[in-house]
N, C-alpha and C positions, 0 to 999 in steps of 0.2 A: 456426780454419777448417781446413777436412781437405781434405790434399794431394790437388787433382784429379788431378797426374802417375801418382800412385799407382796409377790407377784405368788408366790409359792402355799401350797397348801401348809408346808412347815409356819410361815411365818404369818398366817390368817386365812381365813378362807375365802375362798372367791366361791359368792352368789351368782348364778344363772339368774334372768328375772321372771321364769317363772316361779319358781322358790319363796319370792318374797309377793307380797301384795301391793299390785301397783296398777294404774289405769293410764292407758296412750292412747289418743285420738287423731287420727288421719280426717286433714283438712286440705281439701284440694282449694279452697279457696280463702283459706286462711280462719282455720277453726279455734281461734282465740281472740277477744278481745281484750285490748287495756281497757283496766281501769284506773280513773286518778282523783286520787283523794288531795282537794284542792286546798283543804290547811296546810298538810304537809308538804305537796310537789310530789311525793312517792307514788308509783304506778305498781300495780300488781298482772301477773294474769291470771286470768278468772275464765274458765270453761264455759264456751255456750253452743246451741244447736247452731246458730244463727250466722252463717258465713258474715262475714265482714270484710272492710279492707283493711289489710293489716297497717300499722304505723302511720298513718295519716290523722296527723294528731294539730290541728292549726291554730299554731298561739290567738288570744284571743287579741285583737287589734285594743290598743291603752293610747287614750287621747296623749296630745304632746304635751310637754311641760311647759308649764304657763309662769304667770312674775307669782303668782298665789303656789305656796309650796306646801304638799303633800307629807306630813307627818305621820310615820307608821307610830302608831303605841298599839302592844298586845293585839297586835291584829288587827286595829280599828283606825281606818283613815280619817284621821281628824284635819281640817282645814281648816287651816292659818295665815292670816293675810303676809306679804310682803312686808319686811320691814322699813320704817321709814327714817331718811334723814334727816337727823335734827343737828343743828347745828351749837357749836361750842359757845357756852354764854359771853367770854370773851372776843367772840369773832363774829365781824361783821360782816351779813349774808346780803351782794347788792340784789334785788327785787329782780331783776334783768337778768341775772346769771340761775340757767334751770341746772339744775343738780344733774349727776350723769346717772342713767340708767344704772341697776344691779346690774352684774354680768351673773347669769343663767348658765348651770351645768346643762351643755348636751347630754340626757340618757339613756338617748335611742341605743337600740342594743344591734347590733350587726354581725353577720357572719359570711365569709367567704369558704369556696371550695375549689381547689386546683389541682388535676390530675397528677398521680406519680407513679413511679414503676409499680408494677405486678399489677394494676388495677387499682390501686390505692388511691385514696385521695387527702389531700393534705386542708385542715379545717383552723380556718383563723377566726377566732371568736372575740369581741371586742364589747362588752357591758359595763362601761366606765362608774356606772353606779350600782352596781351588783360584785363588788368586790368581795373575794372567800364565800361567794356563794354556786350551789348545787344546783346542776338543769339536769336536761333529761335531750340526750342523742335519739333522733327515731330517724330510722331508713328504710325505707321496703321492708319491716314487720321488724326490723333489729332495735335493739332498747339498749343504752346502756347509759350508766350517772360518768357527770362529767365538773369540774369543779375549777371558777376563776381565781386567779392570782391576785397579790391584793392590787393590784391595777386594774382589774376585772376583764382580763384577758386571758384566755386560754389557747393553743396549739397545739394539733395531733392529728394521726394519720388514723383513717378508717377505712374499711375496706369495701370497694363499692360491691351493691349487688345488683345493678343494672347498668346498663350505657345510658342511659337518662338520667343522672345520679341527684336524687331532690334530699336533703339534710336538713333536719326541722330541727333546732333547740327550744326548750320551753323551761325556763323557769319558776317556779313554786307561785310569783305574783302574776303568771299568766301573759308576762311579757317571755316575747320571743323573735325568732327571724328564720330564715327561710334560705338556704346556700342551694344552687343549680351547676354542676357539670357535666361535661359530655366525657365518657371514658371509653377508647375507642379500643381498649384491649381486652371489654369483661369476654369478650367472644374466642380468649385463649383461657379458661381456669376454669376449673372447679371449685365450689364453695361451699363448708359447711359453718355454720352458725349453732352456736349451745351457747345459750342464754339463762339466767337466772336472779336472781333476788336475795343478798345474803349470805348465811355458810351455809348452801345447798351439798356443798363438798363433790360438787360433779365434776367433773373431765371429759373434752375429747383426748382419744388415742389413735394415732394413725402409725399403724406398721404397712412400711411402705416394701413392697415387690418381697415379699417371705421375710421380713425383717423379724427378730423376736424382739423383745423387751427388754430396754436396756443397752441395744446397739446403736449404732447410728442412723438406721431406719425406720426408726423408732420417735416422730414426734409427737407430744404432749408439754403440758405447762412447766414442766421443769427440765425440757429439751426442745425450745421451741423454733431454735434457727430466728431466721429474718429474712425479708425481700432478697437479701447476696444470695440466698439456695437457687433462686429461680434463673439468676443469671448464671451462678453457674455451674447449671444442671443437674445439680445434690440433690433435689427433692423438693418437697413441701415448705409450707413454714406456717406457723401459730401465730395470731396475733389476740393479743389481753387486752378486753378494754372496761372500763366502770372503774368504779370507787368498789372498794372491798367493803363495806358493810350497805350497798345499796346494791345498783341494777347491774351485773356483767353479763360481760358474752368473752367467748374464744372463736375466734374462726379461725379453722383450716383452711391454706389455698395451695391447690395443684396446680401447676400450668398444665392443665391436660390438651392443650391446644399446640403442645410443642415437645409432645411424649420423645424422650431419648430413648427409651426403652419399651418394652411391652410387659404388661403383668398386672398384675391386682395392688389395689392398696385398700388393706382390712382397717375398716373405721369400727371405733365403738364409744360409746357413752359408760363412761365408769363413777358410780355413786358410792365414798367411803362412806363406812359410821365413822363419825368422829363426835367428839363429847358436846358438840353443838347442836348436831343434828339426830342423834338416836335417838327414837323413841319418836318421833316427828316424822309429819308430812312434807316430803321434797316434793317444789314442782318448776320442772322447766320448761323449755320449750327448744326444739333442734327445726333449722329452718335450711336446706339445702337445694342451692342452685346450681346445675350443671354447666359446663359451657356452653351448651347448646339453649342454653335459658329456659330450660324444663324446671319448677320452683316444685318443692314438697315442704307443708310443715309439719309439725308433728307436738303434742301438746303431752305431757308428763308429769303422772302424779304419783310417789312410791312412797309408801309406808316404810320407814326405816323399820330396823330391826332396835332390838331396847339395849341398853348401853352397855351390856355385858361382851358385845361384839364389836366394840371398836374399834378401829385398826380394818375391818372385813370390808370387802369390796362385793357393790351389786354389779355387773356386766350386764350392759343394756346393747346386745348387738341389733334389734331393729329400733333403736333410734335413729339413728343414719344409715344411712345406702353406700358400699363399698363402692373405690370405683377402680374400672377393668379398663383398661389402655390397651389398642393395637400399635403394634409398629406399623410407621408410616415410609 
């Protein structure tokens, strides 16, 4: 159950954002660029005049692996021949018999993409030699960190934002791959995307048709539902993705293509103080596609308040665009 206090002038104050000092930027054609700092793999976003295309980020092509094998020390590719068979001074090697080739790790790194309910798409990632390590998800301008298993495989569902659906991974040594579906239902949902870097401490909030906070019209990260709302016909749902001390996002998805009802659903952007973040600069980014495929992003930078205000919420209602349903 989520603290109603919370919500309440008794139990903290809730910030309006003009109140605090903060900067947002309307980008009709994608008014942020990544940047990525190539020792670490971590991407930031960085404010510029310069429209760009958002999330088209293409692993750099890494020659294939050869019998000469590739030695990371401290970051420095040292090369070191193959090793050679020598045989037991006891045994005798006939002239005529050739030794068998080393067997060579494949570690091309691969990834697939397969359509699933609500617009979703299901992502099979396979880096046999990148085991326990960090890449980087980008999709039509979405970022979020993603981490293999010690087999160097990963699976999880992300939510498309176009019917053309192109999935880039890039990991920190600039090896990557490239996942393409067709998703033939983005043309029933609404979508919004809140992205960030960190403990930004931001949220989306969706009170859906007069919902107050706290009900069950009411989703956010710690009432986020799942794809079952949409089948059957409860509402929205959340979906969390990243690693917690790198790159997330949350999206909101309406099926507003299959509205049971008519009404409003009030979106907002909510920024705690909490003891990580006060006194600091939050910046995220909110990325929102309609069903009709009209895209807004929107770039955010808010001067927390200093730590005596913990616990307080800023309320960012033009981060996002509410959205209004008619009955059909």
């Amino acid at each position: 159950m989520v603290d109603i206090k919370r919500y309440a002038t008794a139990g903290g104050t809730i910030f309006v954002a003009a109140a605090i000092g903060f900067f947002m930027q309307n980008s009709d054609a994608t008014a942020s660029r990544i940047g990525q700092d190539a020792s670490s793999g971590e991407v930031s976003f960085v404010a510029t005049t310069q429209p760009v295309q958002a999330g088209v980020i293409v692993p750099t092509p890494v020659a294939p692996v050869t019998p000469t094998q590739a030695v990371a020390t401290d970051q420095t590719m040292i090369q070191t021949p193959a090793p050679t068979l020598v045989a037991a001074p006891d045994v005798l090697v006939s002239p005529d018999v050739e030794a068998a080739p080393l067997a060579v790790a494949d570690c091309g790194v691969s990834m697939t993409a397969t359509p699933a309910a609500a617009a979703m798409v299901t992502l099979d990632l396979h880096a046999p030699c990148l085991a326990n390590e960090r890449a980087t998800i980008h999709h039509e301008g979405m970022m979020f960190t993603i981490a293999t298993d010690t087999d160097g495989k990963a699976r999880f569902d992300a939510p498309a934002l176009n019917e053309q659906a192109v999935f880039i991974v890039a990991f920190p040594n600039e090896e990557g791959a490239v996942a393409t579906t067709t998703v033939d239902s983005m043309g029933m949902y609404d979508r919004v995307v809140l992205q960030w870097r960190g403990d930004a401490g931001v949220a989306i909030h969706a009170l859906e048709f007069g919902a107050d906070y706290g009900t069950d019209g009411h989703v956010w990260s710690d009432a986020p539902r799942d794809v079952s709302a949409v089948a059957s016909g409860s509402g929205g749902f959340l979906t969390k993705l990243g690693v917690a001390d790198a790159l997330q996002a949350e999206v909101y998805t309406f099926p507003s293509g299959l509205p049971r009802t008519e009404g409003d659903i009030d979106l907002s952007v909510e920024a705690e103080v909490t003891a990580r973040n006060c006194g600091t600069q939050v910046e995220a980014q909110s990325l929102q596609r309609t069903a009709s495929g009209e895209k807004t992003v929107l770039d955010l930078v808010v001067e927390m308040p200093a730590c005596d205000a913990v616990g307080d919420l800023i309320v960012l209602n033009d981060m996002v665009s509410d959205i209004t349903l008619a009955q059909r």
